[in-house]
TORZA-975816 format. One record per residue (C-alpha): x, y, z; residue number from 1; residue in three letters; chain. Coordinates in nm, 2 decimals, padded with zeros to 4 digits. Last residue first. Example, Ala and Ser with C-alpha at 12.3 -4.5 7.8 and 13.67 -1.06 7.14 Angstrom:
residues 2
<rec><u>01.37</u><v>-00.11</v><w>00.71</w><num>2</num><residuo>SER</residuo><cadena>A</cadena></rec>
<rec><u>01.23</u><v>-00.45</v><w>00.78</w><num>1</num><residuo>ALA</residuo><cadena>A</cadena></rec>
***
This chain:
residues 179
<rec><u>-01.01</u><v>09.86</v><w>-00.15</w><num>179</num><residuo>UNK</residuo><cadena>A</cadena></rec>
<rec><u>-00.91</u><v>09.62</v><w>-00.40</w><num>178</num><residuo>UNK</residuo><cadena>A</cadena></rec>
<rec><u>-00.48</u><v>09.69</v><w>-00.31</w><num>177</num><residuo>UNK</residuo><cadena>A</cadena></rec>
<rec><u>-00.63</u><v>09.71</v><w>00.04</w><num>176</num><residuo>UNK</residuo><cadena>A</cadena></rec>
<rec><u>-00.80</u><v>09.37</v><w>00.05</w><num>175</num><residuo>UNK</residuo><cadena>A</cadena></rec>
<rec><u>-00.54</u><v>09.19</v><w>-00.05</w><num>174</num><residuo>UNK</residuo><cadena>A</cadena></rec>
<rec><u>-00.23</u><v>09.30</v><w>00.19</w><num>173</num><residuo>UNK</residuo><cadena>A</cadena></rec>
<rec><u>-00.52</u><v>09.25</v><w>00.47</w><num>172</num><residuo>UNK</residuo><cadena>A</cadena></rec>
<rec><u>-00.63</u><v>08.91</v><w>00.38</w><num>171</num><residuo>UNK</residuo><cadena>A</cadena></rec>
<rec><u>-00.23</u><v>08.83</v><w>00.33</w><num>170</num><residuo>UNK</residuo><cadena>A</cadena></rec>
<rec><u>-00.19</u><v>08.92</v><w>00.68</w><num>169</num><residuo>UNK</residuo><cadena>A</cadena></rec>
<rec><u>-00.48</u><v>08.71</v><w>00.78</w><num>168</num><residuo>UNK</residuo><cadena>A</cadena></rec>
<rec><u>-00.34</u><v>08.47</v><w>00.64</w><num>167</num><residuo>UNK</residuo><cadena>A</cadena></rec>
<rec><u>00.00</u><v>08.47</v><w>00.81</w><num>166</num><residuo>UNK</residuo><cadena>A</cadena></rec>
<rec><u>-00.17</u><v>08.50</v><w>01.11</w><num>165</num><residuo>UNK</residuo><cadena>A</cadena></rec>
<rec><u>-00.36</u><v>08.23</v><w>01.07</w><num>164</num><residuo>UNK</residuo><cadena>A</cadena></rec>
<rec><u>-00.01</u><v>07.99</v><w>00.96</w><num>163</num><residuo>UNK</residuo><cadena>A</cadena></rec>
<rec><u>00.14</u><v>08.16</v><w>01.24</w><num>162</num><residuo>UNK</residuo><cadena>A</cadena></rec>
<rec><u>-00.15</u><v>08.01</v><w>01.48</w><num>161</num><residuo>UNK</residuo><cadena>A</cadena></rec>
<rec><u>-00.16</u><v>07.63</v><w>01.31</w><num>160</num><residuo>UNK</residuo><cadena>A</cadena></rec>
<rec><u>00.26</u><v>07.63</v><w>01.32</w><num>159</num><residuo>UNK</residuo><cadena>A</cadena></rec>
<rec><u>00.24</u><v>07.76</v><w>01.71</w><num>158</num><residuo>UNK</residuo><cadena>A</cadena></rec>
<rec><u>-00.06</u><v>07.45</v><w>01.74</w><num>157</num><residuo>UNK</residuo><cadena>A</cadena></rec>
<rec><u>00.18</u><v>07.20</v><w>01.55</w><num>156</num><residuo>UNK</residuo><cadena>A</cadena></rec>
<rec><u>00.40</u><v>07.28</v><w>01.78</w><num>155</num><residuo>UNK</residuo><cadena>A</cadena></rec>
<rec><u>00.23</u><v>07.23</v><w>02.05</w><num>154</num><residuo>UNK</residuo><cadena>A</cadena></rec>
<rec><u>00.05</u><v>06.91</v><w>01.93</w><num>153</num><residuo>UNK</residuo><cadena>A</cadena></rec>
<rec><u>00.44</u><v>06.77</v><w>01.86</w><num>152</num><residuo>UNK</residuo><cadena>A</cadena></rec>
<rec><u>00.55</u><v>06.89</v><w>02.22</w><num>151</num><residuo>UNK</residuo><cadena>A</cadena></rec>
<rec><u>00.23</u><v>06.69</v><w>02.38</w><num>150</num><residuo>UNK</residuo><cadena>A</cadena></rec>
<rec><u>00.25</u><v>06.38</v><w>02.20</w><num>149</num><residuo>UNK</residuo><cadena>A</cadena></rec>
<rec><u>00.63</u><v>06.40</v><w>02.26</w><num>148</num><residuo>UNK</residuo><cadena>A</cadena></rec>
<rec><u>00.53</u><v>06.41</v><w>02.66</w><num>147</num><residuo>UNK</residuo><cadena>A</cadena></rec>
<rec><u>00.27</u><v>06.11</v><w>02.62</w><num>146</num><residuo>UNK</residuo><cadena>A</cadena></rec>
<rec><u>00.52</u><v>05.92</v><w>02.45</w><num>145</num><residuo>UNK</residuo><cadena>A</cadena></rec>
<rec><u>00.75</u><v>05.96</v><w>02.73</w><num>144</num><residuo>UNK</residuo><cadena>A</cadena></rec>
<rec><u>00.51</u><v>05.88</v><w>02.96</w><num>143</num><residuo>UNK</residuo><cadena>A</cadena></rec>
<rec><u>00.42</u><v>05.55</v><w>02.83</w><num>142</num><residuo>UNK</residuo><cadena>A</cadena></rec>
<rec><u>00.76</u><v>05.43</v><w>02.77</w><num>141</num><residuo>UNK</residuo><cadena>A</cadena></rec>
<rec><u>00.85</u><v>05.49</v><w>03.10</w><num>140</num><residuo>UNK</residuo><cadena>A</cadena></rec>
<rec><u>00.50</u><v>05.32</v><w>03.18</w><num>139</num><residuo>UNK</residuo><cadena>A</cadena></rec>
<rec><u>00.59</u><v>05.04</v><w>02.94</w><num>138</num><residuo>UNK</residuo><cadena>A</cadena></rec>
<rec><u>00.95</u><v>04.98</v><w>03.16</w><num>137</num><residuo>UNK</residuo><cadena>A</cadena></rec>
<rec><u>00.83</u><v>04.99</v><w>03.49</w><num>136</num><residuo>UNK</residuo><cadena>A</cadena></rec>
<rec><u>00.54</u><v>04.70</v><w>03.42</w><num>135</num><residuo>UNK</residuo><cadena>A</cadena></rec>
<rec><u>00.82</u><v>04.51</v><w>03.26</w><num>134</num><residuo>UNK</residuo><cadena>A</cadena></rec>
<rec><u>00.91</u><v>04.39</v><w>02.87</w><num>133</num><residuo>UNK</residuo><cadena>A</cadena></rec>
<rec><u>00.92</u><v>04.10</v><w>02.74</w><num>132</num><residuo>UNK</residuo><cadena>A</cadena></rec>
<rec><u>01.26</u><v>03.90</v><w>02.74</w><num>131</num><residuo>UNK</residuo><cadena>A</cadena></rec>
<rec><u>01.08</u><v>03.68</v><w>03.01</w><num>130</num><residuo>UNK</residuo><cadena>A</cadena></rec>
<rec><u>01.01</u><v>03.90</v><w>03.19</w><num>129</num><residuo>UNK</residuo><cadena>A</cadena></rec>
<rec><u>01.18</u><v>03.77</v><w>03.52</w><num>128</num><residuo>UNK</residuo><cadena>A</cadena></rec>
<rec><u>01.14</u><v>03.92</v><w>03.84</w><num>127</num><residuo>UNK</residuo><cadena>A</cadena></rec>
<rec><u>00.98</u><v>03.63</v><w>03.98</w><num>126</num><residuo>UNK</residuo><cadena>A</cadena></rec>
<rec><u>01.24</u><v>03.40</v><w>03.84</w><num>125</num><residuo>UNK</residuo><cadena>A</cadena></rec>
<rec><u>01.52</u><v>03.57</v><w>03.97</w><num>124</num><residuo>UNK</residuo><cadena>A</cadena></rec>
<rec><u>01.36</u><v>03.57</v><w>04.33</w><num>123</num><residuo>UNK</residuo><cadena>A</cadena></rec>
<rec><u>01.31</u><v>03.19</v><w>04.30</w><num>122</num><residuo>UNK</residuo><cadena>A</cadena></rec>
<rec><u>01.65</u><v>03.12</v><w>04.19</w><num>121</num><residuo>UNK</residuo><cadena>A</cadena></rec>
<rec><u>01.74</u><v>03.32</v><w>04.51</w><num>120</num><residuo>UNK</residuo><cadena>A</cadena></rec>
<rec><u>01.54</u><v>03.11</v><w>04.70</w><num>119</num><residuo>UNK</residuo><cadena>A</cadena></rec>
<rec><u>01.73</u><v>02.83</v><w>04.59</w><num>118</num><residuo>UNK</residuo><cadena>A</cadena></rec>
<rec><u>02.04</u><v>02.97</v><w>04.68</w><num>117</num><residuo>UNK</residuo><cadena>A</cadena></rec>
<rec><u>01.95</u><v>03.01</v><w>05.02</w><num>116</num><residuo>UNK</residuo><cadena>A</cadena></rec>
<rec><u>01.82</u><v>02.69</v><w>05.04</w><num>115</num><residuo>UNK</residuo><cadena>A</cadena></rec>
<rec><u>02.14</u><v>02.55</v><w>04.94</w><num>114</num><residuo>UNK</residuo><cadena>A</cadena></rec>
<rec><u>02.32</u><v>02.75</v><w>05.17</w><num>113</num><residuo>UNK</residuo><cadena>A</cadena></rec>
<rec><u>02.11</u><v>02.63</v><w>05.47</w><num>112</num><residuo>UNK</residuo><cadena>A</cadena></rec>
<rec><u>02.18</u><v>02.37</v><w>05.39</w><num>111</num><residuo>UNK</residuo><cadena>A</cadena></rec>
<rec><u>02.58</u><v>02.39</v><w>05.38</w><num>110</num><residuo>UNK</residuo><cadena>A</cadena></rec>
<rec><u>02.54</u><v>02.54</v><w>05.73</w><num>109</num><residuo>UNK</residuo><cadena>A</cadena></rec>
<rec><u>02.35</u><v>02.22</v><w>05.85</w><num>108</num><residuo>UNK</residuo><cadena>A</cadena></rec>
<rec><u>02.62</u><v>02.05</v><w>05.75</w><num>107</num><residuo>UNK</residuo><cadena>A</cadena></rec>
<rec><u>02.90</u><v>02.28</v><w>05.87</w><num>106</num><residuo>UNK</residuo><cadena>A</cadena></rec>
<rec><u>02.73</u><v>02.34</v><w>06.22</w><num>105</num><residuo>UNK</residuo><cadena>A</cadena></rec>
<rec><u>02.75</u><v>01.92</v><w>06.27</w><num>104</num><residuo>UNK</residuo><cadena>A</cadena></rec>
<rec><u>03.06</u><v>01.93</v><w>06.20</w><num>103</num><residuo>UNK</residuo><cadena>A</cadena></rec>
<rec><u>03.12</u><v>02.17</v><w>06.37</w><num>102</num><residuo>UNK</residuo><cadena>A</cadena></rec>
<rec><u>02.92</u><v>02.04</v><w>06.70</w><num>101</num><residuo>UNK</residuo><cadena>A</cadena></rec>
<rec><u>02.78</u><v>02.40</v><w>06.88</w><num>100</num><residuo>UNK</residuo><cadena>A</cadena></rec>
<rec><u>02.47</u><v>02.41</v><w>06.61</w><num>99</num><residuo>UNK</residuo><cadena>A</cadena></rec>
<rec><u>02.22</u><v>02.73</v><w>06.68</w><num>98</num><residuo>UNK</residuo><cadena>A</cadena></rec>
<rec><u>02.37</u><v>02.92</v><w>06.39</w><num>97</num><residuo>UNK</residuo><cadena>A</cadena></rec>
<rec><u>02.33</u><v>02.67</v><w>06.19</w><num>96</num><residuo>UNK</residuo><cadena>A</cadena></rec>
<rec><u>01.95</u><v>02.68</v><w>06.20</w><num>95</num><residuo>UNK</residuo><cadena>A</cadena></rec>
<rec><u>01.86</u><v>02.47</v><w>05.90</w><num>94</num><residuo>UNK</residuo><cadena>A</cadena></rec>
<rec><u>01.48</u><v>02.41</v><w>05.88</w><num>93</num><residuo>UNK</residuo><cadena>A</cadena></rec>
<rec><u>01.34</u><v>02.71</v><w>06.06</w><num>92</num><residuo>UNK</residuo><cadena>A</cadena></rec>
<rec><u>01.49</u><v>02.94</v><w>05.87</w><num>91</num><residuo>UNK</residuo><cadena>A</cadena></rec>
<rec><u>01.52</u><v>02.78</v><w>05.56</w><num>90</num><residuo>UNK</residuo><cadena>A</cadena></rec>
<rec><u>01.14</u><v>02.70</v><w>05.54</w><num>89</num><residuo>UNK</residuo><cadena>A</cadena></rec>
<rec><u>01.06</u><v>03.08</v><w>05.67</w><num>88</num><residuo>UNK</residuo><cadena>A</cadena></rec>
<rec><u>01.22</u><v>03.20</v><w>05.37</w><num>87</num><residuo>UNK</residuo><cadena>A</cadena></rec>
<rec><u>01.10</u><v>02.93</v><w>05.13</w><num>86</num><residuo>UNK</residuo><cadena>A</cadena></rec>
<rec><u>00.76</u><v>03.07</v><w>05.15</w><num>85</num><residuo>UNK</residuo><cadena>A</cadena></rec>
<rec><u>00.79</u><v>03.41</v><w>05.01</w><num>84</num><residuo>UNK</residuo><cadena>A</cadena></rec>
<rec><u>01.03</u><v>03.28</v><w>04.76</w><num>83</num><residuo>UNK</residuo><cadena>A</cadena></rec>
<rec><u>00.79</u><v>03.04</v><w>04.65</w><num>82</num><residuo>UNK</residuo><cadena>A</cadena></rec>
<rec><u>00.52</u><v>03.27</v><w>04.66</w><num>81</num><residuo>UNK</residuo><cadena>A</cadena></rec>
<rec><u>00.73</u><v>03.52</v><w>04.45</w><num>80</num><residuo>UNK</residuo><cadena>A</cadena></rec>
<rec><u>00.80</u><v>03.29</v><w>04.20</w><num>79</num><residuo>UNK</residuo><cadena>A</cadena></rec>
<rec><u>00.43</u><v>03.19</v><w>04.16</w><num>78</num><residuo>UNK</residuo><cadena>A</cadena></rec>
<rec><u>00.38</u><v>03.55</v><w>04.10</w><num>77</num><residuo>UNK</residuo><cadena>A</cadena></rec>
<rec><u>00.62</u><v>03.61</v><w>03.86</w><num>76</num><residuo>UNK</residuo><cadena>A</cadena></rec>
<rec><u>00.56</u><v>03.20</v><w>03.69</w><num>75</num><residuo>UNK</residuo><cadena>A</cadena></rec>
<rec><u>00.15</u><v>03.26</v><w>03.64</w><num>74</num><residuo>UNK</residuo><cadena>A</cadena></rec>
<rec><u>00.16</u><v>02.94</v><w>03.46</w><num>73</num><residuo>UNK</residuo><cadena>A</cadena></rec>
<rec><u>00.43</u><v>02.78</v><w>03.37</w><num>72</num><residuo>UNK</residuo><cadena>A</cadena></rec>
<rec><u>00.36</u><v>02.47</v><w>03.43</w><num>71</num><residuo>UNK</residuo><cadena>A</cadena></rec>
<rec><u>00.66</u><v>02.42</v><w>03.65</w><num>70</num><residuo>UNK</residuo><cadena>A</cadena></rec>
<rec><u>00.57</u><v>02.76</v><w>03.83</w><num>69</num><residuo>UNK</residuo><cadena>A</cadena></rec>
<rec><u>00.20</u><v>02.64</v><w>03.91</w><num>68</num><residuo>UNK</residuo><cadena>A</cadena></rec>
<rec><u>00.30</u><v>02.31</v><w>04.05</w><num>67</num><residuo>UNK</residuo><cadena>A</cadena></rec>
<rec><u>00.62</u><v>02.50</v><w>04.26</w><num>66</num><residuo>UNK</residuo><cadena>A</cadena></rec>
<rec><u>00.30</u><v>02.80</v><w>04.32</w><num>65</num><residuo>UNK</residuo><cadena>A</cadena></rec>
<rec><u>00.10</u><v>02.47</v><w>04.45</w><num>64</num><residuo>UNK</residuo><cadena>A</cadena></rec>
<rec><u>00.35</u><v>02.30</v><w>04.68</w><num>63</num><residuo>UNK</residuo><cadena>A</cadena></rec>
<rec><u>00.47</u><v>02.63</v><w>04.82</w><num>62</num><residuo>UNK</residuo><cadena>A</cadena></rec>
<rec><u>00.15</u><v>02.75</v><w>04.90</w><num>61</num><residuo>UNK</residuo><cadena>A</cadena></rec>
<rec><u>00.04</u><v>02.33</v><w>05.07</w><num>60</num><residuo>UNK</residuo><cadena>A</cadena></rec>
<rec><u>00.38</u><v>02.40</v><w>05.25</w><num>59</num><residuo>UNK</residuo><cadena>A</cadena></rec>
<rec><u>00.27</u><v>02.72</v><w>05.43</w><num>58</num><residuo>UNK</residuo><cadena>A</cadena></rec>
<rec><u>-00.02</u><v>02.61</v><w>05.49</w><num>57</num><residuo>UNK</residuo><cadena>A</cadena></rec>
<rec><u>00.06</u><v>02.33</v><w>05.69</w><num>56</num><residuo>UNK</residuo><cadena>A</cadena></rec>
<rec><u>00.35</u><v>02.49</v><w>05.87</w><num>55</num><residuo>UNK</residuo><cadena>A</cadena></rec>
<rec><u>00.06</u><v>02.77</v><w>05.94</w><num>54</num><residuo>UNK</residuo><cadena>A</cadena></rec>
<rec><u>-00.21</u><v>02.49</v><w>06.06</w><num>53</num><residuo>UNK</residuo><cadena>A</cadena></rec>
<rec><u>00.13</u><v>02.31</v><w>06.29</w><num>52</num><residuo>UNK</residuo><cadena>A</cadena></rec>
<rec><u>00.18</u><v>02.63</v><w>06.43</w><num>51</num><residuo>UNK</residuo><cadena>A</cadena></rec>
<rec><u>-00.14</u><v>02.71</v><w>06.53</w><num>50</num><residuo>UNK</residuo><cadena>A</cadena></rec>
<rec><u>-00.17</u><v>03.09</v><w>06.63</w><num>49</num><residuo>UNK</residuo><cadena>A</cadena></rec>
<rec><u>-00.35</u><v>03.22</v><w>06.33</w><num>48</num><residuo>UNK</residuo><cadena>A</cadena></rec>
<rec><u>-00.26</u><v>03.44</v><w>06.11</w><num>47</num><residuo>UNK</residuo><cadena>A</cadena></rec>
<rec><u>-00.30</u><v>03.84</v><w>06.16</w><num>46</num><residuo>UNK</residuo><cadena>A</cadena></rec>
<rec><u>00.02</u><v>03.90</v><w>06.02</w><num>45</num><residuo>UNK</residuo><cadena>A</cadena></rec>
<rec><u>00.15</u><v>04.13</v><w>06.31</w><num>44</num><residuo>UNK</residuo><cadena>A</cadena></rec>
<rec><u>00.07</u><v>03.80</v><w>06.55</w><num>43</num><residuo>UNK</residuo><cadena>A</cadena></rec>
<rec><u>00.07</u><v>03.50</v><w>06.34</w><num>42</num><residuo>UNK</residuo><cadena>A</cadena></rec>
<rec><u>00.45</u><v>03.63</v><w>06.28</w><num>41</num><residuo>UNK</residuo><cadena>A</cadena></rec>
<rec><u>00.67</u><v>03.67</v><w>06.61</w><num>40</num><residuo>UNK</residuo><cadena>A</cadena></rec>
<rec><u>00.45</u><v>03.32</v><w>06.73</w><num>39</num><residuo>UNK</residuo><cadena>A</cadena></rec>
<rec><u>00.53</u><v>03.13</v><w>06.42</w><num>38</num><residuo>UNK</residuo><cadena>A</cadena></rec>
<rec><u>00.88</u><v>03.20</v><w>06.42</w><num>37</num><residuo>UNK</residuo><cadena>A</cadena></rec>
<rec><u>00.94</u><v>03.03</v><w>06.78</w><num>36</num><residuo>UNK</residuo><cadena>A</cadena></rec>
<rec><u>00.68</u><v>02.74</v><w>06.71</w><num>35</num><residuo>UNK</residuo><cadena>A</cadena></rec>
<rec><u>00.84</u><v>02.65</v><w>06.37</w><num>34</num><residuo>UNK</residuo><cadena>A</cadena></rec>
<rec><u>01.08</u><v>02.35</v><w>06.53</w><num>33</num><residuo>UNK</residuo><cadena>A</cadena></rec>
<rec><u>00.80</u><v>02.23</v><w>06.70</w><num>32</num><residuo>UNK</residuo><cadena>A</cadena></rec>
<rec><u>00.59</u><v>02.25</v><w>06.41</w><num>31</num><residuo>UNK</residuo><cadena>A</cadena></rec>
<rec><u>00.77</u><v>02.00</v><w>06.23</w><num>30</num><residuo>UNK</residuo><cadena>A</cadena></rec>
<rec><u>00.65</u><v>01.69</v><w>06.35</w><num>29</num><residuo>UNK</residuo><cadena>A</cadena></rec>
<rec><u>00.24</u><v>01.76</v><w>06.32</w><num>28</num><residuo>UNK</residuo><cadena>A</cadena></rec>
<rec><u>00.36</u><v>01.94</v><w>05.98</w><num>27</num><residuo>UNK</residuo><cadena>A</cadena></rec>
<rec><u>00.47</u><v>01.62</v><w>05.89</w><num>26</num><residuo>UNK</residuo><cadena>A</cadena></rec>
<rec><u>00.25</u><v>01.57</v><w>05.56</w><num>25</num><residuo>UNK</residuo><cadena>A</cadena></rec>
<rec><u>00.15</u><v>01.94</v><w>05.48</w><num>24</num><residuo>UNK</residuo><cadena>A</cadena></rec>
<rec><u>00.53</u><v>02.03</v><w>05.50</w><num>23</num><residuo>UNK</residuo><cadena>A</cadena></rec>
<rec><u>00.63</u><v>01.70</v><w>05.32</w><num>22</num><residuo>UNK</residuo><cadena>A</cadena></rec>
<rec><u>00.40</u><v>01.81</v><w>05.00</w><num>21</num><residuo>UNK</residuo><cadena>A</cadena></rec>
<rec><u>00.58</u><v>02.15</v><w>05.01</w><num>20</num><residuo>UNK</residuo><cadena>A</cadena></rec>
<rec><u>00.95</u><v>02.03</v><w>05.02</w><num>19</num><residuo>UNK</residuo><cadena>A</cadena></rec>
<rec><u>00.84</u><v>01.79</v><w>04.74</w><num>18</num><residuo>UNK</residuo><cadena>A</cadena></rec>
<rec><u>00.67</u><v>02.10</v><w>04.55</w><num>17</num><residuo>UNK</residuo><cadena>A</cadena></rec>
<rec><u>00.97</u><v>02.34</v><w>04.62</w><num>16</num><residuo>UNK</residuo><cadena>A</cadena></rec>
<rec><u>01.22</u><v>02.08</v><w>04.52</w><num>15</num><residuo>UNK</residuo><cadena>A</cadena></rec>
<rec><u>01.06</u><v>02.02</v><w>04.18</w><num>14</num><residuo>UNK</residuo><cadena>A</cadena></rec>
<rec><u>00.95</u><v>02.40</v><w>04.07</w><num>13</num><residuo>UNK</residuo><cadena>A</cadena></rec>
<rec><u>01.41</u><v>02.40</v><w>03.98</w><num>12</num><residuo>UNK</residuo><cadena>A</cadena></rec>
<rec><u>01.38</u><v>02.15</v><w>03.74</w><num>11</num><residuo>UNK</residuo><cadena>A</cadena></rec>
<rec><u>01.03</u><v>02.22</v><w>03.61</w><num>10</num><residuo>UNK</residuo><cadena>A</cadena></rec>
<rec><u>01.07</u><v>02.62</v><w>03.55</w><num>9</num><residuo>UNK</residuo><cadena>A</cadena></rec>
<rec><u>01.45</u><v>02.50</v><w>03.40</w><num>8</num><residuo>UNK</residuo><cadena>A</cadena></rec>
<rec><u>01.31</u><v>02.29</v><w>03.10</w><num>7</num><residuo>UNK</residuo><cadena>A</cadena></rec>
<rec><u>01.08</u><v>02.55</v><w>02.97</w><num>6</num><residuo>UNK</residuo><cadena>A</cadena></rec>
<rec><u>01.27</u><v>02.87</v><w>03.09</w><num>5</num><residuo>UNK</residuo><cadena>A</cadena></rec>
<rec><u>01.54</u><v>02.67</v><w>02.86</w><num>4</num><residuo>UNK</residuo><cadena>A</cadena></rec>
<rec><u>01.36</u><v>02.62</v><w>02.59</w><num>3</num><residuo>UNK</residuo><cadena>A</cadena></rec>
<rec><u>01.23</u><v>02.99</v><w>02.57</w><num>2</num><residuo>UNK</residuo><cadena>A</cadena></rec>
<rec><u>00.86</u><v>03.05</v><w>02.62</w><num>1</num><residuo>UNK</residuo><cadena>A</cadena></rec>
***
């Protein structure tokens, strides 16, 4: 691991593992605001219909994959959990869109932002290799391999057969001068 994916997994894990704690804390007091999403989702998801359990759950994922991602342990998939459950955080947490004070609209705006941008963060990191390279990549590399296998055993099967033939030729050539 590079020094800075060593120092920067911790930095940016940090928010999503306070953010996550205070979901499980106050999910009583933040479920209200959740209600409206958690009813479109628990449904085709197959989750349950208790707002505060999936506010709950929601931050003790993001709390765990931010613990998981400063470590560095698993950091793609712990990425993508934090990604996958920042979404819904932003939404619910900073409707701007709802806000009729500008002011007001501007703040909330500006966090929204900042979430945004911190779930982007979190999509980088989850399709980062970390200078290794990806699934796509080695089965390119795979395949490729696997075709030049297959022209060099070709060829080397024409060579094989007109090397053969060429003996048998000389076979023939000898037996009739001794014949």
């Amino acid at each position: 691991m590079t020094l800075v994916r060593r120092v920067a997994r911790p930095m940016l894990a940090a928010i999503f593992i306070k953010t996550g704690i205070d979901q499980v804390r106050g999910a009583a007091d933040l479920a209200p605001a959740a209600e409206p999403l958690t009813e479109r989702i628990a449904g085709p998801l197959h989750l349950p219909q208790d707002p505060v359990l999936l506010v709950r759950l929601n931050g003790a994922a993001m709390a765990a994959a931010g613990v998981l991602f400063g470590l560095g342990r698993a950091p793609r998939l712990s990425a993508a959990v934090l990604a996958a459950t920042a979404a819904p955080t932003s939404y619910v947490a900073h409707p701007f869109w709802t806000e009729k004070d500008r002011s007001v609209r501007s703040e909330v705006l500006g966090d929204f932002l900042k979430d945004v941008g911190l779930l982007g963060a979190a999509l980088l990191a989850a399709v980062d290799t970390a200078g290794k390279p990806g699934v796509a990549w080695r089965a390119g590399r795979a395949g490729r391999a696997g075709r030049d296998a297959k022209r060099l055993a070709a060829l080397a099967a024409r060579e094989a057969a007109h090397a053969a033939e060429s003996g048998r030729k000389d076979l023939r050539i000898a037996a009739a001068k001794v014949g």
